[in-house]
C-alpha positions in Angstrom: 65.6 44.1 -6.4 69.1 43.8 -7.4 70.5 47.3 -8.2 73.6 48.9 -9.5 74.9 52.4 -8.6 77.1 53.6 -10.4 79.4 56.6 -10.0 82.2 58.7 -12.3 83.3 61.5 -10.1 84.7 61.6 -6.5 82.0 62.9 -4.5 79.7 60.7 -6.3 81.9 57.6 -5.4 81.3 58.6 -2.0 77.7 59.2 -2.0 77.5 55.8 -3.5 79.2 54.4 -0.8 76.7 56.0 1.4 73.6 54.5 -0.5 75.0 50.7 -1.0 74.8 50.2 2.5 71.2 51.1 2.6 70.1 48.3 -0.1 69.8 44.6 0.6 71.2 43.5 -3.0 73.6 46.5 -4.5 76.4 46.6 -6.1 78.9 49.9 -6.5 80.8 50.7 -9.9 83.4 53.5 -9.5 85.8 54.9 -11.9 89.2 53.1 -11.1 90.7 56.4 -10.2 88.0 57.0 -7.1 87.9 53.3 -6.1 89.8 54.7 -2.8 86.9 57.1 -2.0 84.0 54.7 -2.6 85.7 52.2 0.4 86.5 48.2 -0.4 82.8 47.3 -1.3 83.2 49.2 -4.5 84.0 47.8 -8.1 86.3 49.9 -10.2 86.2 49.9 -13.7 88.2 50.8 -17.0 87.1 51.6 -20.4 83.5 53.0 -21.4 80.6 53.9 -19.8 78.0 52.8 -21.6 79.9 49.1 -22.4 79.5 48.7 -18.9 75.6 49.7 -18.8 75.0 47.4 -21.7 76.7 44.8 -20.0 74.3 45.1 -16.9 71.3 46.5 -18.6 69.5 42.9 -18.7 70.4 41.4 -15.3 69.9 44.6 -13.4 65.9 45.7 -11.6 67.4 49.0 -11.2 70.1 52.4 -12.1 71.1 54.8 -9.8 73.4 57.2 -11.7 75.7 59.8 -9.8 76.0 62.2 -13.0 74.8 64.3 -15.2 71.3 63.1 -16.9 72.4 64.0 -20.4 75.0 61.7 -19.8 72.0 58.9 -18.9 69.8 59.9 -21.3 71.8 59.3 -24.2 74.0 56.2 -22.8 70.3 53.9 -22.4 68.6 55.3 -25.1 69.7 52.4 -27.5 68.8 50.4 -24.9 65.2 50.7 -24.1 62.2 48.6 -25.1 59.6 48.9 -23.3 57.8 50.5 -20.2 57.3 46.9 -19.1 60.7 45.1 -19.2 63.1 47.9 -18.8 64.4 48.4 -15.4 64.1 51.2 -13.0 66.3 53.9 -13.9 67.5 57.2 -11.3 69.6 59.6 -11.5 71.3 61.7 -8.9 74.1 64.8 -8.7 77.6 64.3 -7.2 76.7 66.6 -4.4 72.9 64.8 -3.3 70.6 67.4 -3.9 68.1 65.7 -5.9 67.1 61.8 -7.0 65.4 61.7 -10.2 63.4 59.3 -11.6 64.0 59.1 -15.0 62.7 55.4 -16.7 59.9 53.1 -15.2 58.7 54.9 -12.9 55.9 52.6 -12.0 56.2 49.2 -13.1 60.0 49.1 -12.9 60.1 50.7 -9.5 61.8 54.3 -10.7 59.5 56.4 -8.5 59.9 54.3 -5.1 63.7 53.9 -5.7 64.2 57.8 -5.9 62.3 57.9 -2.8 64.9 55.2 -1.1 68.1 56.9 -2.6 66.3 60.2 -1.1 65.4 58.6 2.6 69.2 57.1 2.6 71.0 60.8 1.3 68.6 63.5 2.4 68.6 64.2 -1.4 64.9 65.7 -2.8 63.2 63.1 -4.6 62.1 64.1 -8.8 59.3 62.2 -9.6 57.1 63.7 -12.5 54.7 61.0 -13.3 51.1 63.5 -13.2 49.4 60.5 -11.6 52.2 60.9 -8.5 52.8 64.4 -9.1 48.9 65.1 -8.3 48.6 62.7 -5.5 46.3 59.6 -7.3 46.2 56.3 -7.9 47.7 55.0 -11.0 46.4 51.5 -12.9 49.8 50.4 -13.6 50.7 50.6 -10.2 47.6 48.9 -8.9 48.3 45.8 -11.2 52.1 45.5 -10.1 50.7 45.8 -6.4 48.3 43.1 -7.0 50.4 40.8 -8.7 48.4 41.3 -11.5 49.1 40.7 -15.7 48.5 44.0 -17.8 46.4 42.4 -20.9 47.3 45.2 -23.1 49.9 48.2 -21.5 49.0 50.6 -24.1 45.5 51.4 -22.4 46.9 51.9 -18.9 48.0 55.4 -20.6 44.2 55.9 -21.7 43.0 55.1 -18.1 45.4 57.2 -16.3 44.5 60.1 -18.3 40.7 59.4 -17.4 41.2 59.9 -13.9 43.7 62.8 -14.2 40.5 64.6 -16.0 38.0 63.4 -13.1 36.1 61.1 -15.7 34.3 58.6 -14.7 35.5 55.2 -15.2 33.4 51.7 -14.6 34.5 49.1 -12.6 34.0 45.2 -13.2 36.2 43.7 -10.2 35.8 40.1 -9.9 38.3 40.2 -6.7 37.0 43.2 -4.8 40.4 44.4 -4.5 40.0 47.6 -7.0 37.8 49.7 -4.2 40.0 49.6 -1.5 43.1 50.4 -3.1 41.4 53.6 -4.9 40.1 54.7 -1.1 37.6 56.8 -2.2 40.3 58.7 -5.2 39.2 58.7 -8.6 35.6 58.7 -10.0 34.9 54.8 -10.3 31.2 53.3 -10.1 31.0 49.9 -10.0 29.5 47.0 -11.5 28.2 43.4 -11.3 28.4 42.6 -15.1 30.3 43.6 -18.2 27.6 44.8 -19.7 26.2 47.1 -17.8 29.6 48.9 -17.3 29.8 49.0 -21.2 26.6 50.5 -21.0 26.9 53.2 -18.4 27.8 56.9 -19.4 31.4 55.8 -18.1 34.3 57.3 -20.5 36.8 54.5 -19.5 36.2 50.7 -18.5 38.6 48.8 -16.2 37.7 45.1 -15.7 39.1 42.8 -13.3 39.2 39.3 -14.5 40.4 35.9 -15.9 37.6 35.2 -18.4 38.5 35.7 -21.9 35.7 38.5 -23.4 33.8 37.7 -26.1 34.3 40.5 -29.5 31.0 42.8 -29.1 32.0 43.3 -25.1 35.5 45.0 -26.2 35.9 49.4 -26.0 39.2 50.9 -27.1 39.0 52.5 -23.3 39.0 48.9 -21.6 41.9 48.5 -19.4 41.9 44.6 -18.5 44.0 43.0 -15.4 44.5 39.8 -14.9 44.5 38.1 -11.8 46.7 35.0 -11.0 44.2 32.9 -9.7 43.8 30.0 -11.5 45.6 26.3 -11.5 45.6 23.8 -13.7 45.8 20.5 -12.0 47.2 18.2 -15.0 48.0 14.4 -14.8 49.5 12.4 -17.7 51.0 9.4 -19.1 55.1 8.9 -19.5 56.4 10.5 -22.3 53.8 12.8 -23.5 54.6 15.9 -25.6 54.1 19.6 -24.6 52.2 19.9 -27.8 49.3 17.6 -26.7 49.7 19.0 -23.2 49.3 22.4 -24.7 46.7 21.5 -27.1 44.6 20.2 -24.3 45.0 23.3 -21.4 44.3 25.6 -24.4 41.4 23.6 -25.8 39.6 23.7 -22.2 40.4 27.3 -21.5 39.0 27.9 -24.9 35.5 26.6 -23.9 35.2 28.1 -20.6 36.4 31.6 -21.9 39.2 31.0 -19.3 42.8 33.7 -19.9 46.1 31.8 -20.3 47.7 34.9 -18.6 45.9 34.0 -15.2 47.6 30.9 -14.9 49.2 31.0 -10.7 50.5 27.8 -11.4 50.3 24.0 -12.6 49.7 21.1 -9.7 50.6 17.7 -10.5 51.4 14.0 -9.0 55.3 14.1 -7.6 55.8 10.9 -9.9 55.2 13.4 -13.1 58.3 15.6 -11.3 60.6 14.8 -14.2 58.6 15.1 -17.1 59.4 16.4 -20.1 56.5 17.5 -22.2 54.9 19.0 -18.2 58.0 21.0 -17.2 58.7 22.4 -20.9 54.7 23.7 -20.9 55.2 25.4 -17.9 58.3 26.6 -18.8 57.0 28.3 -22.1 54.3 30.2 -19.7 56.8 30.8 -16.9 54.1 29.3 -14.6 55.5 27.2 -11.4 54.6 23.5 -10.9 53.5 22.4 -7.2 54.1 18.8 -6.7 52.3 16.3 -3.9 53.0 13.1 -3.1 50.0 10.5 -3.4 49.1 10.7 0.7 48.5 14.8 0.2 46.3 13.7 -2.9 44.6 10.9 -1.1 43.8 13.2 1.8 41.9 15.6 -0.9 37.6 14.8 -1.1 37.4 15.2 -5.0 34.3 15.5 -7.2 35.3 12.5 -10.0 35.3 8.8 -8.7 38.6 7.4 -7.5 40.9 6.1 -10.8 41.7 2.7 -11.2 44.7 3.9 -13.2 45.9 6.3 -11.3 45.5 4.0 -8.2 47.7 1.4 -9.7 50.1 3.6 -11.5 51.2 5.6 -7.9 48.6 4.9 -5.7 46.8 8.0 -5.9 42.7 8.1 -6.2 43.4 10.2 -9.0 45.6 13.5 -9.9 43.9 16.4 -11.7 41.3 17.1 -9.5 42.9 16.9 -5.6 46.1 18.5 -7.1 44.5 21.5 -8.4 42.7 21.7 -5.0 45.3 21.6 -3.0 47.0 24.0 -5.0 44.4 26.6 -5.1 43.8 26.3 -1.1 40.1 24.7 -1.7 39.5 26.8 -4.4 36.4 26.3 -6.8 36.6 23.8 -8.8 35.8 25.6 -12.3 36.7 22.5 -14.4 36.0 19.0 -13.4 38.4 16.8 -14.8 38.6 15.7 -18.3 40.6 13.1 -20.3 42.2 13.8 -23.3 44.3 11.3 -25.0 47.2 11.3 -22.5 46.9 13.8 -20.7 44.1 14.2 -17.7 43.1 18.1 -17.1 41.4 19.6 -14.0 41.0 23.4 -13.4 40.6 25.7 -10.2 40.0 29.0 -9.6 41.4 30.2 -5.8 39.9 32.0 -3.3 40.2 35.3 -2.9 42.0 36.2 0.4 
């Protein structure tokens, strides 16, 4: 988490000196005229404020502002777009009585860097999210634990407020994660199926899962989360398009009722390292792409029969299926593989650890 501190009066140069030291990736902005009081590590600036913010705003993970929070509060309000992509934002006094979080609190980390700027300072850490302030869980926070995809943010809101009111919510949970992580807080009963959580007297619905629901099993109170557990193990010919690579991964997911979002990551031959149309479709999903070599794909016991192509081409028994294996960790094969023009498509789902 790459942060920047940033400090316009003496004592709050100081106290941002204190802090940098205790963060692995900070960086210290001081007014030019205190630059002696923050130490060597600091960088002094000129001109405005908030240029300066907007200048970091989009590289930064997270604020820590040593001055007034009127001053904050109207500096980043331009700035701001959403609870999900802006960045963690504190703010502290000159004399390190209190760390406030102020923006992101959960998903951009607000709430735990108060805590730090608090544990390095002796300051009293602000937090005033009600799910923290009365000691529960809180979905967002369960999905960015995880590693998981919110499918729609505007329902963690809905779900939150559920279990501030002690309602009951119904639990779908494909990876058995949700339970533990609750510990007993919160009035969850769970469930084997979608339907019989939509059927329960439940006021709220959280379903854990990387199938795609079908219209009639959808609630204005369903919170979904998406795990990253599935890989698409994709072979094709030179020069093929990411249009008829996308066309066919979307097709396929399509039919098995499979979520794009859940993609962990694409597995392929380390011949297809350089292609184009591959590289610019996991590009536009910001998925990685694992690569093996044709021994690590040899050494996999796939379901298809060896290909004669594939054989010849790099002297691999074939590409789709052993990559996807290997890159799931022996995962279930949810998609044996298909052929599609050029491109050869082979899906896994991995196991749960």
């Amino acid at each position: 988490m790459r942060i920047a501190i940033i400090a316009i009066t003496r004592n709050g140069a100081r106290l941002g000196a204190q802090m940098k030291e205790g963060f692995a990736r900070a960086d210290l902005f001081v007014l030019q005229k205190y630059a002696g009081a923050a130490g060597k590590k600091a960088i002094p600036f000129i001109g405005e404020l908030k240029e300066l913010v907007r200048k970091l705003w989009s590289e930064t993970d997270g604020f820590v502002f040593i001055m007034a929070t009127g001053i904050v509060v109207r500096m980043i309000a331009p700035l701001l777009e959403a609870k999900d992509k802006d960045p963690a934002v504190v703010v502290m006094d000159d004399t390190g009585k209190f760390a406030i979080s102020l923006l992101s609190g959960h998903l951009g980390g607000a709430n735990e860097l108060a805590c730090r700027c608090s544990f390095l300072t002796g300051a009293r850490e602000v937090i005033t999210t009600a799910t923290d302030a009365n000691c529960l869980p809180s979905f967002d926070m369960l999905a960015k634990e995880e590693g998981w995809i919110i499918d729609d943010l505007s329902k963690v809101k809905i779900l939150n407020s559920l279990i501030l009111d002690d309602a009951e919510i119904a639990v779908v949970d494909s990876t058995c994660r949700v339970r533990p992580w609750f510990h007993g807080r919160g009035r969850l009963s769970f469930y084997d199926t979608f339907v019989e959580a939509l059927q329960s007297p439940a006021k709220g619905y959280l379903f854990v899962t990387n199938r795609q629901l079908p219209s009639q099993v959808q609630s204005e109170r369903l919170l979904i989360l998406r795990p990253q557990n599935l890989v698409l193990g994709i072979g094709c010919n030179s020069g093929t398009t990411v249009e008829e690579v996308e066309a066919v991964v979307s097709a396929n997911l399509k039919r098995l009722f499979l979520s794009i979002k859940s993609l962990k990551c694409i597995a392929s031959a380390s011949a297809k390292r350089d292609e184009a149309g591959l590289l610019q479709f996991a590009g536009k999903y910001s998925v990685p792409i694992r690569f093996f070599e044709s021994e690590e794909l040899n050494s996999v016991a796939a379901p298809s029969p060896p290909s004669s192509h594939s054989i010849k081409a790099i002297g691999a028994v074939g590409v789709a299926e052993p990559a996807a294996l290997l890159a799931s960790g022996g995962g279930t094969m949810l998609l044996k593989k298909v052929k599609s023009g050029n491109v050869t498509l082979a899906i896994a789902e991995c196991l749960i650890s």
